[in-house]
N, CA, C and O of each residue as an XYZ file, in Angstrom:
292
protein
N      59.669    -20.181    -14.726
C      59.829    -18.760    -14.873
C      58.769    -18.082    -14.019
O      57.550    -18.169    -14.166
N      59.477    -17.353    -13.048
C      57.706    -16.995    -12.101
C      57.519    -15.385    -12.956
O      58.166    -14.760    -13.796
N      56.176    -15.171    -12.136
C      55.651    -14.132    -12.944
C      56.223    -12.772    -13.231
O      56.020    -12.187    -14.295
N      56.932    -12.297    -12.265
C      58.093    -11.269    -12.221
C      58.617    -11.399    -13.461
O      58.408    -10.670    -14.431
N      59.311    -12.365    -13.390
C      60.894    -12.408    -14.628
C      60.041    -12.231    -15.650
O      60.276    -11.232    -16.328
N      58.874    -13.070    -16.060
C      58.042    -13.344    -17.071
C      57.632    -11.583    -17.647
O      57.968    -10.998    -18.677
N      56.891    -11.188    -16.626
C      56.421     -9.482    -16.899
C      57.375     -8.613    -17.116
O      56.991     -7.737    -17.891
N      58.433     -8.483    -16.768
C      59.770     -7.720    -17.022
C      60.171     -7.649    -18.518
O      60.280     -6.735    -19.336
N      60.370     -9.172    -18.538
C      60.720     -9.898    -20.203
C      59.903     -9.489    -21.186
O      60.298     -9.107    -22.288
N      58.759     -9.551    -20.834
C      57.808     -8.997    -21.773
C      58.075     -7.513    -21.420
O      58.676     -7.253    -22.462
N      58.080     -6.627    -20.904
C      58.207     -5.344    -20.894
C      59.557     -5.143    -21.798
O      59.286     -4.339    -22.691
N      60.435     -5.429    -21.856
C      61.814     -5.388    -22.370
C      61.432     -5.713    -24.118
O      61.900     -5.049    -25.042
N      60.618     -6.717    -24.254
C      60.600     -7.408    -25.519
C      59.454     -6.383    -25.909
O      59.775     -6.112    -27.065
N      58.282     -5.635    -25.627
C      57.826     -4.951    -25.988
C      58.587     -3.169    -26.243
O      58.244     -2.314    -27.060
N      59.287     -3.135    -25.575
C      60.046     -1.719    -25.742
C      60.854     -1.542    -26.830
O      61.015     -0.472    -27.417
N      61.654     -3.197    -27.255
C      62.360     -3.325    -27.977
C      61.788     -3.132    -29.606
O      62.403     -2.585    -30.522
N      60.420     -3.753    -29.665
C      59.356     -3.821    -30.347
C      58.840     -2.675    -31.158
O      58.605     -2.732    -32.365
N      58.647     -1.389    -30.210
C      58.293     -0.102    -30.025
C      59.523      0.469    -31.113
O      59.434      0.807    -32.294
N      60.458      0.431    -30.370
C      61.738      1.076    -30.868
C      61.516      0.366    -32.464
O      61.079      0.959    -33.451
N      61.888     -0.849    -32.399
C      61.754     -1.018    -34.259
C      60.668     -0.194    -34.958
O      60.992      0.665    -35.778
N      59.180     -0.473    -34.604
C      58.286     -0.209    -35.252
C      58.487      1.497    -35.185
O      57.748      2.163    -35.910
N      59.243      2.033    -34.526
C      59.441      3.500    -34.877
C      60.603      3.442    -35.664
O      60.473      4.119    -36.685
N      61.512      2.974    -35.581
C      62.694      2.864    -36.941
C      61.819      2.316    -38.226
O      62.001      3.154    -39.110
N      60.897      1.216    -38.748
C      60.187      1.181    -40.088
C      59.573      2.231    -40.169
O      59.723      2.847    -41.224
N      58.589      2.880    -39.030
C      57.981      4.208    -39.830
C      58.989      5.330    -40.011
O      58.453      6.288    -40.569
N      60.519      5.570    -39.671
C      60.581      6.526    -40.024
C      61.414      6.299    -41.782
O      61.458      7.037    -42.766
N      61.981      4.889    -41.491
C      62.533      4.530    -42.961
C      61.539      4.505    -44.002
O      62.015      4.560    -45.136
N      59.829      4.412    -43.892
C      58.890      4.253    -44.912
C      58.895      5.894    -44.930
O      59.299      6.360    -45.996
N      58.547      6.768    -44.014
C      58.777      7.999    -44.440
C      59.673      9.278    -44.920
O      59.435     10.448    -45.219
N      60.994      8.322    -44.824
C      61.968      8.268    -45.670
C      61.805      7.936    -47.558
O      61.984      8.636    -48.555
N      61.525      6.995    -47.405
C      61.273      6.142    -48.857
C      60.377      7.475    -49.124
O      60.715      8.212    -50.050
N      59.261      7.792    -48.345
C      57.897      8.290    -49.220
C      58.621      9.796    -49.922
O      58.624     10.267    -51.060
N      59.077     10.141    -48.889
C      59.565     11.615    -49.141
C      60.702     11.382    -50.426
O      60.814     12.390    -51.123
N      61.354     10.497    -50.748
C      62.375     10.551    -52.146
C      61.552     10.074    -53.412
O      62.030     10.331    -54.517
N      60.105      9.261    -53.313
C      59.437      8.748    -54.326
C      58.758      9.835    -54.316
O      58.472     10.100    -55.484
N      58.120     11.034    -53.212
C      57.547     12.081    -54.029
C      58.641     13.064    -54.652
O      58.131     13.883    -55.417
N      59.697     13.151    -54.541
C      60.841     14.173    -55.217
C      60.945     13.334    -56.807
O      61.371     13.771    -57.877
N      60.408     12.052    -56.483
C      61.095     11.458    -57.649
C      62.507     10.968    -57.533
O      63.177     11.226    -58.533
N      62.982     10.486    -56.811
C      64.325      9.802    -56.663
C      64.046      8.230    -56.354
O      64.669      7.870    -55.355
N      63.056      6.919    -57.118
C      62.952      6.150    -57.022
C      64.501      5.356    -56.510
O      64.402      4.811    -55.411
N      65.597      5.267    -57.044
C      66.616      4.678    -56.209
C      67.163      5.290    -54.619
O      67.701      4.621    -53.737
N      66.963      6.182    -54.600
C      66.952      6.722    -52.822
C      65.970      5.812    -51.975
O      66.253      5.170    -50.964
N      64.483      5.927    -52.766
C      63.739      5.385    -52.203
C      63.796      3.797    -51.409
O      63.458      3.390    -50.297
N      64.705      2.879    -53.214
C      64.471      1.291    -52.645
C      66.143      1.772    -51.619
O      66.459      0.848    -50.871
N      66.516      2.245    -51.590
C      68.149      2.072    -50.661
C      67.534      2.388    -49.083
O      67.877      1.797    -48.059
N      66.633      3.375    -49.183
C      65.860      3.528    -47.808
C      65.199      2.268    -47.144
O      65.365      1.916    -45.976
N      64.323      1.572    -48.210
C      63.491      0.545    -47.698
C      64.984     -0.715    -47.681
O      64.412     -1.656    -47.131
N      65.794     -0.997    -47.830
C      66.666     -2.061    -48.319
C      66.854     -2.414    -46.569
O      67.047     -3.527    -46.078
N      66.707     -0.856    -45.711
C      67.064     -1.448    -44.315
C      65.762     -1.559    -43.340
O      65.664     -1.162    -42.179
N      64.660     -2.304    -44.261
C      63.574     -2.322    -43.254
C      63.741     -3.755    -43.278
O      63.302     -4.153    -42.199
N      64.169     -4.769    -43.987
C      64.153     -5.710    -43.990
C      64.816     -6.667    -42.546
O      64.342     -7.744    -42.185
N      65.861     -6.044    -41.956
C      66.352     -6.538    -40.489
C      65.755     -5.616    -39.599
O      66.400     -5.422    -38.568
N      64.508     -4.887    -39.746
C      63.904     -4.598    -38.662
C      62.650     -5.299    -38.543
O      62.147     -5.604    -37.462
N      62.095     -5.578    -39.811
C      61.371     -6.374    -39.751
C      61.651     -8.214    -39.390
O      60.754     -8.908    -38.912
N      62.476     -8.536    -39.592
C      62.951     -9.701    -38.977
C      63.393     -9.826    -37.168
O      63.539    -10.652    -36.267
N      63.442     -8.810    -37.371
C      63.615     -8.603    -35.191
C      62.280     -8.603    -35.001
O      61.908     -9.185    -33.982
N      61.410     -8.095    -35.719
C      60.121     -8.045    -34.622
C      59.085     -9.266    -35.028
O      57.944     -9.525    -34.646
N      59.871     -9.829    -35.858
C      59.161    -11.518    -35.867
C      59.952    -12.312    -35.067
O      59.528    -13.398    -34.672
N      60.743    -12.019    -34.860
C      61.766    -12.641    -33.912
C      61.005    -12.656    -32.537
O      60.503    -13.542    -31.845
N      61.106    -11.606    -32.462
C      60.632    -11.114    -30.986
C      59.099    -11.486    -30.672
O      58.665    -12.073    -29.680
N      58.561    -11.105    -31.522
C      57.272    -11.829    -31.625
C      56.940    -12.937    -31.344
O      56.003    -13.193    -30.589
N      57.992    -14.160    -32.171
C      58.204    -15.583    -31.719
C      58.357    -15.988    -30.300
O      57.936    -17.037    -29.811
N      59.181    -14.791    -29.526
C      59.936    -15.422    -28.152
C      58.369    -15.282    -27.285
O      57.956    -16.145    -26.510
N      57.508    -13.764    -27.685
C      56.501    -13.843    -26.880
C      55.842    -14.427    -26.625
O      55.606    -14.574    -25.426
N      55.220    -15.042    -27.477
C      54.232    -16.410    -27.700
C      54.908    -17.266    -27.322
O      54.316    -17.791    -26.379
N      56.335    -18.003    -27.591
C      56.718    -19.042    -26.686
C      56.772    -18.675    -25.694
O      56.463    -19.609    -24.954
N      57.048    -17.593    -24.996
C      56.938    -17.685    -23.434
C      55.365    -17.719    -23.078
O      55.080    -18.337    -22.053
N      54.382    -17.168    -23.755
C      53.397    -17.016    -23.266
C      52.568    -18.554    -23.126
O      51.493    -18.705    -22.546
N      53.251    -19.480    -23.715
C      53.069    -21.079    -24.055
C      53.616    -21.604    -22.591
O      52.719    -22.244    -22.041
N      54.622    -21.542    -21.918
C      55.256    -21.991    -21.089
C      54.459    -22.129    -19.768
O      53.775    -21.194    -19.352
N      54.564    -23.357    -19.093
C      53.676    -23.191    -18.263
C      54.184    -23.143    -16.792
O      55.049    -23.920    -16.389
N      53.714    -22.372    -16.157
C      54.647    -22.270    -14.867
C      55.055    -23.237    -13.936
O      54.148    -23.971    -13.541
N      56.476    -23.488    -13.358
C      56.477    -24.650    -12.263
C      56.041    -24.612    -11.363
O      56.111    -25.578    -10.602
């Protein structure tokens, strides 16, 4: 993998990254805003979809470090 493809990939896998971690904060500030009204079930239905965003960015996380393992030909 030369260094190009390598830096790109990582640019892509970090953007992708970005984008989630702004979809959990806006679903936690979702949740926050129905637990201060007091609507505890709004709240867990809000958080119910952080769970596959949080699994993409361990995902993604994983691919970085394996690529960052790889050693060049």
């Amino acid at each position: 993998m030369t260094n190009e493809i390598k830096n790109a990939a990582f640019t892509q896998i970090i953007k992708a990254m970005q984008r989630d971690a702004e979809d959990i904060m806006n679903t936690v500030d979702l949740a926050a805003g129905d637990i201060g009204e007091g609507r505890r079930n709004g709240a867990i239905g809000a958080l119910a979809a952080l769970d596959m965003n949080l699994e993409r960015m361990a995902s993604l996380l994983a691919a970085v470090r394996a690529m960052h393992r790889i050693e060049p030909f």
